[in-house]
FIKE-192072 format. One record per residue (C-alpha): x, y negated, z negated. Coordinates in steps of 0.05 Angstrom, whole numbers, plus 5000, padded with zeros to 4 digits. Each point is the difference from the previous one (the first is absolute). Layout:
ATOM east north   up
ATOM    X     Y    Z
...
end
This chain:
ATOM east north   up
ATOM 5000  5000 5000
ATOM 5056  4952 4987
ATOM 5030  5008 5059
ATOM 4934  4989 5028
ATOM 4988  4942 4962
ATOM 5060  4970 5031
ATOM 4987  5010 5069
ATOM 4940  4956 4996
ATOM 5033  4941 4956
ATOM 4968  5012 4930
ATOM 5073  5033 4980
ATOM 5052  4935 5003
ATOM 5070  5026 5008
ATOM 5030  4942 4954
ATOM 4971  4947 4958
ATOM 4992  4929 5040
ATOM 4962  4939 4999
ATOM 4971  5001 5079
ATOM 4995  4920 5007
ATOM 4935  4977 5040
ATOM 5026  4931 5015
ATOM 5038  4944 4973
ATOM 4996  4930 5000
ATOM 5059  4952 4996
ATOM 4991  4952 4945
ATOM 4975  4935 5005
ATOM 5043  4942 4980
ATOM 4974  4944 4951
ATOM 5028  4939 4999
ATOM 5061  4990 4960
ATOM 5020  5078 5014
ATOM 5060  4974 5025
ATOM 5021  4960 4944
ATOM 4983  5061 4952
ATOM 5055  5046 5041
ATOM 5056  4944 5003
ATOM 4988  5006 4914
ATOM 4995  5080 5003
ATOM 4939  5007 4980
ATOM 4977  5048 5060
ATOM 4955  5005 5056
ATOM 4923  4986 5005
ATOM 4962  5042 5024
ATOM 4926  5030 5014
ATOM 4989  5083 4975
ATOM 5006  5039 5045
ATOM 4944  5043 5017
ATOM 5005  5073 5004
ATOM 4944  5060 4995
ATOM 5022  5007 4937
ATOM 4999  4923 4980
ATOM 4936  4983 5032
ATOM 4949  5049 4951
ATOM 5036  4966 4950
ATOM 4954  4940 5014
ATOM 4932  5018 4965
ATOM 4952  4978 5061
ATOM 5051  5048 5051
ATOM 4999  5055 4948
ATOM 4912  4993 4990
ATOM 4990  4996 5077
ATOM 5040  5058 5017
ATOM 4975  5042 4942
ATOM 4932  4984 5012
ATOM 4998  5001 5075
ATOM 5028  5075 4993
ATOM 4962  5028 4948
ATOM 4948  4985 5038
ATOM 5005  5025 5067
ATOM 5026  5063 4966
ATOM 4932  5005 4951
ATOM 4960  4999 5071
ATOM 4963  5066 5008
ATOM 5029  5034 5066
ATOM 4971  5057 5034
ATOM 5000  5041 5061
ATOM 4944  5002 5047
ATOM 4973  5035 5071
ATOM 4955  4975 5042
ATOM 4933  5055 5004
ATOM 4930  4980 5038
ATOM 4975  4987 4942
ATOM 5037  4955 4966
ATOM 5075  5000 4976
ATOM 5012  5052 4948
ATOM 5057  4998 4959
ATOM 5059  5051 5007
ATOM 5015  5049 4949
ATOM 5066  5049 4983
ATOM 5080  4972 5019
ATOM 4997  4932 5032
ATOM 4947  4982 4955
ATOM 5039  5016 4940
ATOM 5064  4976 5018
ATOM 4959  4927 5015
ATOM 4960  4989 4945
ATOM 5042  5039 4943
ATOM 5068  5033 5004
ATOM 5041  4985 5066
ATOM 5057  5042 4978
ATOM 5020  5039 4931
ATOM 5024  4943 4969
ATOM 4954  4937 5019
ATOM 4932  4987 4983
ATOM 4962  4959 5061
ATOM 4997  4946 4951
ATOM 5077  4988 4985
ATOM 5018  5013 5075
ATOM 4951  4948 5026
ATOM 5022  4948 4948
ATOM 5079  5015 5009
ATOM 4982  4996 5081
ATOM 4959  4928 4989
ATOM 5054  4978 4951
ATOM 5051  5003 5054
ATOM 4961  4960 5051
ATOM 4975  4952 4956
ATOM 5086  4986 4970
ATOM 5039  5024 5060
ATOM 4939  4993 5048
ATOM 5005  5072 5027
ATOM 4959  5062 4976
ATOM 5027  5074 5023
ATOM 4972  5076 4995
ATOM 5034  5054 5030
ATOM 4947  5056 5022
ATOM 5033  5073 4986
ATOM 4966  5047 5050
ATOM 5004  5074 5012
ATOM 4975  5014 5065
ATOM 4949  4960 5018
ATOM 4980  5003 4934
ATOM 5015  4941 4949
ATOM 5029  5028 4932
ATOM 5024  4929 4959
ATOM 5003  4929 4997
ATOM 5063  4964 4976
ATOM 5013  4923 4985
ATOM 5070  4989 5034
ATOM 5040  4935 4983
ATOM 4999  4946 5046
ATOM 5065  4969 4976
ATOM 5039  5060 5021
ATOM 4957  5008 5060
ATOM 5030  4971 5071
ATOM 4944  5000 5056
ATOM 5027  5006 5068
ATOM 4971  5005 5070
ATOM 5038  5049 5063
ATOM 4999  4979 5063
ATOM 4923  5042 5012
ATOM 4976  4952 4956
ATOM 4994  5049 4944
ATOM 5009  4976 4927
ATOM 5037  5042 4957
ATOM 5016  4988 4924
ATOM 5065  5020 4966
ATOM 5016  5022 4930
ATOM 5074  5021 4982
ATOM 5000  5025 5068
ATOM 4946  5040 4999
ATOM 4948  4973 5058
ATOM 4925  5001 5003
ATOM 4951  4985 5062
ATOM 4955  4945 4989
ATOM 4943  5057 5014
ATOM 5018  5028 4931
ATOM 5005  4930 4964
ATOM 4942  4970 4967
ATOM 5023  4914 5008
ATOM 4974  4935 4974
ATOM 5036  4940 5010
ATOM 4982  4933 4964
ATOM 5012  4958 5068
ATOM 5040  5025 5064
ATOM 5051  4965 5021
ATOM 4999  4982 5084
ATOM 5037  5067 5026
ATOM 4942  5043 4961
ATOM 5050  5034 4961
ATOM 5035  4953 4947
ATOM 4949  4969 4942
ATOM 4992  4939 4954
ATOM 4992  5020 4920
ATOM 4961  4943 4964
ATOM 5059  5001 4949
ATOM 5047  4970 5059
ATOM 4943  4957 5029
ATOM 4981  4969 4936
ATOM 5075  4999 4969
ATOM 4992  4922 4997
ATOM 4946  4999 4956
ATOM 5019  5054 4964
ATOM 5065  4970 4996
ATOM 4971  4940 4965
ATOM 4962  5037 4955
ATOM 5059  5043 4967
ATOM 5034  4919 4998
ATOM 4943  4976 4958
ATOM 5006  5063 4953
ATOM 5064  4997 4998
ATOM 4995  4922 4978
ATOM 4945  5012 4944
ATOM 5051  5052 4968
ATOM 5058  4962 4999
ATOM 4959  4933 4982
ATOM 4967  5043 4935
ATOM 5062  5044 4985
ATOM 5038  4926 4995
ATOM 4947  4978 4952
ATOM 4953  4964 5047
ATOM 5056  4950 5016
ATOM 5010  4978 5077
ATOM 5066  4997 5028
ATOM 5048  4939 4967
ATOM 5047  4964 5033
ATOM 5059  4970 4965
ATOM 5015  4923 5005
ATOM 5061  4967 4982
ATOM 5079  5002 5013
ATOM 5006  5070 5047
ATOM 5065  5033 4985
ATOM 5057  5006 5056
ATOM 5001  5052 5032
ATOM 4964  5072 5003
ATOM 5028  5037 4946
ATOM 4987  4946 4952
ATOM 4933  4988 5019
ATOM 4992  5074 4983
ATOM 5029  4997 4937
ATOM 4953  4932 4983
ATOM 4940  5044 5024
ATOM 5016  5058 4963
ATOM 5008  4955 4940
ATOM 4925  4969 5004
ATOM 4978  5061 5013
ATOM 5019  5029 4939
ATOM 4975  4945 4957
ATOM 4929  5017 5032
ATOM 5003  5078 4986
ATOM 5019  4980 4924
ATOM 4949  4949 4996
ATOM 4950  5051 5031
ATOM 5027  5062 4954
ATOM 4998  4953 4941
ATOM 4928  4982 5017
ATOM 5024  4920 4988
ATOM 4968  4964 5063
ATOM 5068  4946 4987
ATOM 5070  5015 5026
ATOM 5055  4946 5004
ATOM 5030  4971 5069
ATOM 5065  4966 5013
ATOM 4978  4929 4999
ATOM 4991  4959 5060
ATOM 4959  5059 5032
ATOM 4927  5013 4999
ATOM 4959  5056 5035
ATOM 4943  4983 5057
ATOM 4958  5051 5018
ATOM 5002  5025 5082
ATOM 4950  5023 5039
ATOM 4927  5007 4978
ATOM 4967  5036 4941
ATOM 4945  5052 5010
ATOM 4945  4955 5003
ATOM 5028  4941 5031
ATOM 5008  5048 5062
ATOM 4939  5030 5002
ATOM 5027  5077 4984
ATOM 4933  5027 4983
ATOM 4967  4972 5050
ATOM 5057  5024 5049
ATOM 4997  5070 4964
ATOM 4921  5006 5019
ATOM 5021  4976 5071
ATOM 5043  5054 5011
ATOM 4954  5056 4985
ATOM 4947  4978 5048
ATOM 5070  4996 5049
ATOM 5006  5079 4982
ATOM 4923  5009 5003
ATOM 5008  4977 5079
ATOM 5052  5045 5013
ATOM 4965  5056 4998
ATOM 4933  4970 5016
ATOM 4967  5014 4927
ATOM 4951  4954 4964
ATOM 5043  4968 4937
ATOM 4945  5032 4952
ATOM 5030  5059 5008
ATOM 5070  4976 4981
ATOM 4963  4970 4932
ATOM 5000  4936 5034
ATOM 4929  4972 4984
ATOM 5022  4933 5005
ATOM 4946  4974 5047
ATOM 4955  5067 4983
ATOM 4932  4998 4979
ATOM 4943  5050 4983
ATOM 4968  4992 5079
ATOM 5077  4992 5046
ATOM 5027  5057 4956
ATOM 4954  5052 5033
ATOM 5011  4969 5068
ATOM 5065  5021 4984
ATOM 4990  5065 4983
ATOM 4959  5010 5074
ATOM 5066  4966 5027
ATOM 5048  5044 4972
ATOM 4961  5071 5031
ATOM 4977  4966 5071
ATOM 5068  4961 5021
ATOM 5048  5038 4960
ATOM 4986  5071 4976
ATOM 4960  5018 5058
ATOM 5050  4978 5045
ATOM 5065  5045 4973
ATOM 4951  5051 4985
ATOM 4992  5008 5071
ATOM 5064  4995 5022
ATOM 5014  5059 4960
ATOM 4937  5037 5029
ATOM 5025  4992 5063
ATOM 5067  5022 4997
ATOM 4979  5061 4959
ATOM 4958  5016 5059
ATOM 5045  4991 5050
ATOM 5057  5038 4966
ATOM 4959  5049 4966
ATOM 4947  5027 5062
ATOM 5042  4966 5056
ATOM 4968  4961 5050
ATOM 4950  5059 5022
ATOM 4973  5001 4926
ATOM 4948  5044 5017
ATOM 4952  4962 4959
ATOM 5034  5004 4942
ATOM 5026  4945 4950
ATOM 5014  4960 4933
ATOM 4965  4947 4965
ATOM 5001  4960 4941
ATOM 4930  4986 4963
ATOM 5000  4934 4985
ATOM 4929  5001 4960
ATOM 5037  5003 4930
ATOM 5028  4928 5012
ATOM 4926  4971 5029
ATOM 4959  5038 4942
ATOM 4989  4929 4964
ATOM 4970  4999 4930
ATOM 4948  5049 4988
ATOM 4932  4967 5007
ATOM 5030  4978 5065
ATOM 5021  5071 5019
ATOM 4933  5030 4980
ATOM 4954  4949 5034
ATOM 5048  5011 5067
ATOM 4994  5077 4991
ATOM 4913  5001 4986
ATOM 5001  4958 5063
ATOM 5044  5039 5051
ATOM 4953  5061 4972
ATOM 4933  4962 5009
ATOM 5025  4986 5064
ATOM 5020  5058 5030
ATOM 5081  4988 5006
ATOM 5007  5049 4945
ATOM 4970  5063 4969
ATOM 4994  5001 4922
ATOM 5056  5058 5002
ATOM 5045  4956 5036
ATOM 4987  4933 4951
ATOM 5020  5046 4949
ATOM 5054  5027 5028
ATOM 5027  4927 5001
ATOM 4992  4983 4929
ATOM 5035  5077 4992
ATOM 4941  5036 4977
ATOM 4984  5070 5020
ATOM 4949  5012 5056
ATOM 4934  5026 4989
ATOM 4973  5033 5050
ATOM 4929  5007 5032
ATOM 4958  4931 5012
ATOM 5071  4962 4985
ATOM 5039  5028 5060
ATOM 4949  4962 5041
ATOM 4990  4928 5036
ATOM 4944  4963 4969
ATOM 4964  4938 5023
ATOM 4943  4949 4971
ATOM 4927  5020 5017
ATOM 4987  4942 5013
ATOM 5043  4981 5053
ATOM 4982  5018 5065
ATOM 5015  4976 5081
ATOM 4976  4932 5017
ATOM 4972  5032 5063
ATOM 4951  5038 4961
ATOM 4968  4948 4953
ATOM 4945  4982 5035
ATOM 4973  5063 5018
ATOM 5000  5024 4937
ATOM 4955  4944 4975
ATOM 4954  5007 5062
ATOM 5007  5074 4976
ATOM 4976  4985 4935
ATOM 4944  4954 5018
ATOM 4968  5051 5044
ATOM 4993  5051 4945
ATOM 4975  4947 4965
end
């Protein structure tokens, strides 16, 4: 199994930090003044997988988006004259509960969505024996390179080991123009997730230092480096003192004074920049910020429209990209009428007056039987009268209104 394992990408041969992108730092002014002094460079986090879930609003939309998608209900169907009827025994199972020995359906789906919705690429290698289909493994995309012969043929490469794009299940977050490469809405969004792990990286430091912004020193500046590092080092100690003493007063050399630089929390707006930045997340990937625990601008009425949002322009949307790449690798193109499909009922279902009313009505009007209303809210059938379509006496054609009332007056 471990060599197995490793043939697919879950098995790293060494420990390493795979970087997604990088982005030089950003010089503020005065950065050069800081270096002539020694005091280092200035520069913006960089933003790595890694880094990125590290900022709260990354970490809830990738969490959430995944669990998710991988809590849909997905099941195997054929097409009959009567109706689709869902399939039962191997493909079925390895679907909807246990794709291999080791994987529930549950943790594969969410590992797969978790890589498209970091990296921005989702992939399932299909074991077959025969023309039969035996397992379902999540392979990793960052060991995976994608390549195309000159038949036009994709191929994707593990350590060597090469599979046809026939027995590769693939979801990319955005192509890239030659159909092969992708975008991951870490790299895309890097600059706003850049400037996120700068503003938590400023509220440490600013509450670590006790709340205190950063000072600059006024007064006679010592010549030359090294003594400008030793007059540093100096005032710096008489702060940690003053700080481990818990005395707010420390003694200067007179002559110099200390003048706060830059801004303080408030002055620059950092909560109101921190609330920005999740809605800049939120668009990212396209989700309503209520679901990021962003309800800002929420209220009882917009929060629902949300909600409606969320499974119509989002859900719905990478649920059937999945659907149809199942169906395609799965059955092939000649599927023979067979193929997968998430139910998206659980996440329309709605409170439960609302769920009950819709239910009565799709019975009273013939959409549903009573067996299948129940069979919605999970209840077992019951047979008889409830496996049948039923309609309201009193509704009847418009064509035949008048005759029964001419009818009726007759026999009267």
């Amino acid at each position: 199994m471990a060599g197995f394992l490793e043939r697919i990408g879950l098995r790293a041969a060494s420990r390493e930090a795979r970087m997604i992108t990088e982005i030089p730092g950003i010089e503020r002014p005065g950065a050069n003044i800081l270096k002539i002094y020694g005091l280092g460079d200035v520069t913006l986090p960089a933003v790595t997988m890694d880094s990125a879930l590290t900022v709260p609003a990354m970490l809830a939309a990738v969490a959430f988006l995944s669990r998710s998608m991988a809590a849909l209900p997905l099941h195997a169907y054929r097409n009959r004259k009567e109706g689709p009827e869902k399939i039962s025994g191997g493909i079925e199972t390895l679907i909807h509960e246990a794709p291999n020995a080791e994987w529930t359906s549950f943790k594969l789906r969410q590992y797969f969505w978790q890589q498209v919705f970091t990296g921005g690429r989702g992939l399932v290698w299909i074991e077959r024996s025969g023309s039969n289909i035996t397992g379902l493994y999540p392979m990793n995309p960052a060991r995976t390179r994608i390549k195309r012969d000159d038949m036009g043929r994709t191929f994707y490469e593990v350590d060597s080991k090469v599979y046809p794009a026939a027995d590769v299940i693939d979801i990319p977050f955005m192509l890239r123009s030659d159909g092969i490469a992708h975008y991951g809405p870490v790299t895309l969004g890097a600059q706003a997730i850049q400037l996120s792990l700068a503003m938590n990286q400023y509220g440490s430091q600013f509450f670590a230092g006790g709340g205190m912004p950063p000072l600059a020193l006024e007064g006679p500046v010592p010549a030359g480096q090294e003594a400008f590092k030793r007059a540093m080092a100096d005032i710096n100690r008489a702060i940690d003192n003053a700080k481990a003493s818990d005395k707010p007063v420390f003694p200067i050399p007179p002559g110099y004074k200390f003048t706060p630089v830059g801004f303080d929390p408030a002055k620059g707006q950092m909560t109101e920049a921190r609330l920005f930045q999740i809605q800049e997340i939120a668009r990212i990937f396209q989700l309503p910020p209520v679901f990021l625990q962003d309800l800002s601008k929420g209220t009882f009425s917009n929060t629902e429209q949300q909600d409606l949002h969320l499974v119509k322009h989002l859900i719905a949307q990478w649920a059937k990209a999945l659907e149809e790449e199942m169906n395609l690798k799965l059955f092939g193109q000649r599927n023979g009428g067979r193929y997968v499909e998430h139910n998206l009922d659980g996440l329309m279902r709605g409170d439960f007056k609302s769920r009950i009313e819709g239910l009565a009505l799709g019975v009273q009007s013939a959409l549903l039987t009573p067996d299948e209303g129940r069979a919605l809210e999970n209840r077992p059938a019951k047979g008889g009268n409830a496996d049948k379509l039923f309609v309201q006496g009193a509704t009847v054609p418009i064509d035949t209104q008048g005759k029964n009332e001419e009818g009726t007056g007759n026999a009267a």
